[in-house]
N, C-alpha and C positions, 0 to 999 in steps of 0.2 A: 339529551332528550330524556325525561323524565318519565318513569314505567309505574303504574299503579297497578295492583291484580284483588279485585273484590273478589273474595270468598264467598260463596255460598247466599247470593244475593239473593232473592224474589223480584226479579222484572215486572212492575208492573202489578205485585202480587202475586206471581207464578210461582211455581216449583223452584227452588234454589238451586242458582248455578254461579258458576266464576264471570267474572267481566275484567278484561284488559283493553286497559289504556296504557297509549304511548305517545307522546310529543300533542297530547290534547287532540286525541280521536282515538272513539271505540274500535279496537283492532281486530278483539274475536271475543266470542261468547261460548258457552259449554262449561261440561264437566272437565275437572283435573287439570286446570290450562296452568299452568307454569311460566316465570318467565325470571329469570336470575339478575340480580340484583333489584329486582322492584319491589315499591311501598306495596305491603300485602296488607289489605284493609282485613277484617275478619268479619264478616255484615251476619253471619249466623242466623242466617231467615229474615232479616229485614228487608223493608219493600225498597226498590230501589225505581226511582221516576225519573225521567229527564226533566230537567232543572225546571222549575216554575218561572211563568211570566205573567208580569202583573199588566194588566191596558190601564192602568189609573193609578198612581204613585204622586204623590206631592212630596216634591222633594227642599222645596221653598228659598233653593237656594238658585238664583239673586234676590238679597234685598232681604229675606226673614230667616237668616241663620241662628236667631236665637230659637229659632222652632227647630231648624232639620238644616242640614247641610248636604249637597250630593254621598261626601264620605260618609255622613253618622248615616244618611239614609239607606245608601246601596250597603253599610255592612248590617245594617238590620236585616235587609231586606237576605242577605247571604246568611245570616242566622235562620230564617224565616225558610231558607231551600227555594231562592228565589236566583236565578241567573242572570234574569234581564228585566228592566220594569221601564216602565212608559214616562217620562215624569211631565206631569200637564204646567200648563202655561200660565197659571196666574201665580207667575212671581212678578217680583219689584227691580226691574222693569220688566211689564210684561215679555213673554216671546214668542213678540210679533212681529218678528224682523230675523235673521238670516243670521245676523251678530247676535242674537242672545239665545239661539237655539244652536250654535256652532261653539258655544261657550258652555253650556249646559251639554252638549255632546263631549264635550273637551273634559270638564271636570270629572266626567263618568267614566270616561279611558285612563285619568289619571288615578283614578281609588282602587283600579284593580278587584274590587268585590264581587261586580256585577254590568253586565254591558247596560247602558240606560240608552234608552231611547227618546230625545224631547221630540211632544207633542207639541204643536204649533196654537196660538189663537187661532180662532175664526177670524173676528173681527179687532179691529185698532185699538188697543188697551182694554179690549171685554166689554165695548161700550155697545157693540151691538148695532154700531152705526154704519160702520164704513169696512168692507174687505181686509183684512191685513195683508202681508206680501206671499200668498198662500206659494206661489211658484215661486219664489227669492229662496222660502225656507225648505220647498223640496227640495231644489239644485242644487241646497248647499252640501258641506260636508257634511250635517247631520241629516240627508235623507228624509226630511218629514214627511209621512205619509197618512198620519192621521192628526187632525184637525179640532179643539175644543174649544169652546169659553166656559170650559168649567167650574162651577162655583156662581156662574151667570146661566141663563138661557140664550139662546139665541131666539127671541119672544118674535122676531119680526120674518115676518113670512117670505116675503119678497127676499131680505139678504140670506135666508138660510137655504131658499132654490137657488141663487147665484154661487153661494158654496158650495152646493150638492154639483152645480153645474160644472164650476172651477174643480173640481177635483179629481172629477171622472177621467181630465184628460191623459192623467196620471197614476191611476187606478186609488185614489186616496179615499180617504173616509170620512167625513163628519161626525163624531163623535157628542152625542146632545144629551144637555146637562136638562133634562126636561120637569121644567117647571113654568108655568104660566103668571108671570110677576104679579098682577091686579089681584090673582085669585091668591096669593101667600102674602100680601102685604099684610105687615102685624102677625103673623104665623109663627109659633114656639113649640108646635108640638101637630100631631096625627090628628085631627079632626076627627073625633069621636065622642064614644061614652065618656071616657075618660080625658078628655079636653074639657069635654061640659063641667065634669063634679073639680075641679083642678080650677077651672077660671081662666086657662091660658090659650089664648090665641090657635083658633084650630086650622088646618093644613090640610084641605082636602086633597084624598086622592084622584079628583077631578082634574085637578091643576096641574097632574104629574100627567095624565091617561089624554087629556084632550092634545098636548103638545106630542106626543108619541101619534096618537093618529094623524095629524098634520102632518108631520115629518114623513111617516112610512107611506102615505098619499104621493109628497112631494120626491121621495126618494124615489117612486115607481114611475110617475110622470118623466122626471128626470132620466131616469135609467141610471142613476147612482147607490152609493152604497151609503146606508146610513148607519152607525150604532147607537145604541141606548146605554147609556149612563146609568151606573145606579140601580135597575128598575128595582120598584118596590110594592108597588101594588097588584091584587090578583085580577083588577079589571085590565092593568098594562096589562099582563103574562097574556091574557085573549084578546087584546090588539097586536101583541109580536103573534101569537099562534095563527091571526086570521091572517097577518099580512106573508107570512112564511108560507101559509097555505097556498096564496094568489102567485108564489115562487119569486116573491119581490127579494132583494139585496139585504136584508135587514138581518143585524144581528144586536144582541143583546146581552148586558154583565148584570150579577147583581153581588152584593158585597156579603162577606160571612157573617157581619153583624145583622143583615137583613135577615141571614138565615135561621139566626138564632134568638133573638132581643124582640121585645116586644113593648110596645106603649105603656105598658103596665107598669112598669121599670119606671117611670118617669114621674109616678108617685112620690117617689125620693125626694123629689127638686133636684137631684145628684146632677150636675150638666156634666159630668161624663157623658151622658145619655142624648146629650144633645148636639144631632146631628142633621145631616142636608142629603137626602127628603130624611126625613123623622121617622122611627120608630113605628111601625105600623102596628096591625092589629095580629089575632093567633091566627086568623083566616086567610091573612095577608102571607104568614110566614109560610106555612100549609103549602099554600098555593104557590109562593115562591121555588121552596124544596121539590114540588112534582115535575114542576117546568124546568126544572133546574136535570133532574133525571130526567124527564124524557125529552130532552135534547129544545126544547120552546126557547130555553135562557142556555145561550153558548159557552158561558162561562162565569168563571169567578174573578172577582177583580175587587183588589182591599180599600181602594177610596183611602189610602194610607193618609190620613190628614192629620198632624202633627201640630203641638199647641203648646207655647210654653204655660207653666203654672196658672201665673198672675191675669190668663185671657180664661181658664177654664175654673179654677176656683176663685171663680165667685159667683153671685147672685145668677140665678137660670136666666134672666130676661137680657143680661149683658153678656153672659157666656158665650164664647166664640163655639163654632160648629166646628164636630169633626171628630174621628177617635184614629188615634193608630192602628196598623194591623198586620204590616208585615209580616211581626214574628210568631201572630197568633192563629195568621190564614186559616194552615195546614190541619190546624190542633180542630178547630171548629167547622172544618168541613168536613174531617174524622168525625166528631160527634154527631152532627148533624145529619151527614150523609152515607158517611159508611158504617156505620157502628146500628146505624137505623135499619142496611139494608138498602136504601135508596139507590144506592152507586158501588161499584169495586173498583178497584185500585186503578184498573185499566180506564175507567170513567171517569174518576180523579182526573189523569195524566189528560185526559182526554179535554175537560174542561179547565185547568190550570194551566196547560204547559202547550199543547198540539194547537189547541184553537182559539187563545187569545194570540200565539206569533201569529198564526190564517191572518187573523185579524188584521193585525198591524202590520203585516207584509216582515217579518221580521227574520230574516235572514238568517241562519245557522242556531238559530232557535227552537225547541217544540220539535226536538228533530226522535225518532225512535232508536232505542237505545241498541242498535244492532251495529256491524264492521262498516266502517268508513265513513262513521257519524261522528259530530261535535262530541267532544265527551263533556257535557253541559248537562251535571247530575247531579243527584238530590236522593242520599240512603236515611230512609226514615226507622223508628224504632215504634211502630203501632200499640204495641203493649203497652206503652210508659204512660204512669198516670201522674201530674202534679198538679200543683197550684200557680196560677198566674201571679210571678213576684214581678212589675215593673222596673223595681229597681236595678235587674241584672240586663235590661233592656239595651240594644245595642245605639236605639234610636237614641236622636237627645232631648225627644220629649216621652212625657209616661201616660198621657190619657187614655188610659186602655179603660174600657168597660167590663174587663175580665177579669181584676186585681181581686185575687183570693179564690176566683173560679176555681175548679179540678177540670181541667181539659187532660183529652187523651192524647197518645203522641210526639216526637221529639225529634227535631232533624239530627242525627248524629256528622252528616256530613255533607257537602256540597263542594264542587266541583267545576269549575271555571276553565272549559277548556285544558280541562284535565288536573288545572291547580287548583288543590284546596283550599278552599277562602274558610274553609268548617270543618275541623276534626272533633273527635268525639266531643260533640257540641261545643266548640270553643273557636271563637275566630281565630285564624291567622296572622 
């Protein structure tokens, strides 16, 4: 049984103390804890979180491994200080079926980086038309408990109440990628100022807000749980605040790049920049960061969407959507949110790790870092400042929108049921 003993950790940001692990569970906490022959970590005031959980990770493997594979993914995402991540269902062949979420659960026990969780379709290949086997792929061995056709909407009203309806009986979630098809058709960009002076296809934030209020209507009716995908706009954040109000089931992610990037960025043509919903406005991001602290938006979630080269360099209007983010979460919710003030450490843990598992019913996850808990952990180094280099990326693709940024922060370590998959930032 393998014994770990953190030195002088920050729980959460606190005052620094010792943490022991033993056989993958936290044993005891305190000052001066001892324990012979164990790895003695030396964390000398770094903050120490239980392990990050991502609700939205593309992990693209079946069918598009020259983007990402379960392994290149979960060891990114282990870079990144992540334990467990959700990995959604538009691979090739989708996983709409019991056999390819039970394969995709399989592949994620075999990488040992990180536990994944497959997210099921809604509906039968993303088309939006017909159920998929929503109960085949909860019964199965991978447990699915929350439900997407992300990267699609689910536009039709009628199968997204029968989804809400099929889910409940099992406490599951629908998960909606919310966009209004008719209203983005031709869309390249955030519908604004700056679509107008640009000339490219604008993307209103109506098209994201009018499917959010449907959904949080039908979720209420229903008596089910919905989530929001994504959200990006600050008319959404006051449709999730009014439907929270009325004590409806709704909960809500939004991604670090929302928190930080702005439409402006998009001046470049650089289709790094170009992503699914698009780059909003500074009033958008504002708005995002407040809801985001006082608890309106329940968490962060990276839309980790991975692309090889030849789909992102090139021309903006053929550019595939998407940016990575696993390994950059951490670094940009530091900037953004605690380095601002917005949030501490404790609110971090709270919106990364505690209440995206809520979400996904995720087991032995999001668990608090005291005796008889998973040791499923995450020592970060807040002081370190560098530059986003891509190339040392664990992922196997590098669309990052941060390449040359100075982000703060550095996981030095991460912790998988007690095994290191990250010492002093270096996988295992």
């Amino acid at each position: 049984m393998s014994t770990t003993l953190i030195r002088g950790a920050r729980v959460l940001g606190g005052d620094p103390t010792d943490v022991l692990v033993e056989g993958g569970t936290v044993t005891g906490t305190g000052d001066g804890l001892e324990a012979a022959g164990a790895r003695v970590v030396e964390a000398d005031g770094l903050v120490l979180l239980p392990g990050l959980v991502d609700l939205h990770t593309h992990l693209r493997e079946p069918g598009r491994e020259d983007s990402e594979t379960v392994l290149t993914g979960t060891r990114a995402a282990a870079q990144g200080g992540f334990t467990a991540v959700h990995a959604m269902a538009n691979t090739f062949p989708v996983a709409d079926t019991a056999g390819v979420v039970e394969q995709v659960w399989r592949l994620g026990r075999e990488s040992g980086y990180c536990d994944v969780q497959p997210v099921g379709a809604v509906t039968v290949g993303l088309e939006g038309k017909q159920l998929a086997e929503l109960g085949a792929m909860h019964d199965s061995t991978a447990g699915v408990r929350v439900f997407s056709d992300d990267g699609k909407c689910v536009d039709d009203a009628v199968i997204m109440r029968r989804a809400l309806e099929y889910v409940k009986a099992f406490d599951g979630v629908v998960a909606q990628h919310a966009q209004e098809p008719r209203l983005t058709e031709g869309a390249q960009m955030n519908e604004g100022v700056v679509s107008g002076e640009l000339g490219l296809g604008g993307w209103p934030a109506v098209a994201e807000e009018s499917i959010i209020a449907r959904d949080v209507l039908l979720a209420a009716h229903v008596g089910s749980r919905v989530h929001i995908c994504h959200l990006s706009t600050a008319g959404s954040v006051e449709i999730v605040r009014w439907a929270k109000s009325k004590g409806w089931d709704v909960s809500a992610e939004v991604t670090p790049h929302h928190l930080l990037l702005t439409d402006e960025l998009v001046r470049s043509y650089d289709p790094v920049y170009k992503v699914n919903p698009p780059l909003r406005t500074e009033a958008d991001v504002r708005a995002l960061r407040e809801a985001l602290a006082d608890g309106t938006i329940d968490c962060v979630a990276t839309d980790h969407a991975p692309h090889p080269h030849e789909d992102k360099d090139c021309e903006w209007g053929s550019a595939a959507m998407g940016m990575v983010g696993l390994e950059t979460a951490l670094s940009v919710v530091q900037h953004t949110m605690v380095d601002t003030g917005l949030l501490d450490w404790a609110g971090v843990a709270e919106r990364m790790s505690f209440r995206p598992a809520a979400i996904g019913r995720l087991a032995g996850q999001g668990r608090p870092v005291t005796p008889g808990e998973p040791a499923n952990l995450t020592l970060l180094d807040p002081a370190y400042r560098g530059r986003v280099d891509p190339a040392g990326f664990a992922s196997r693709s590098r669309n990052t929108p941060y390449q040359g940024r100075e982000l703060p922060g550095r996981v030095t370590h991460t912790f998988l049921r007690g095994t290191p998959t990250v010492v002093d930032g270096k996988l295992q």
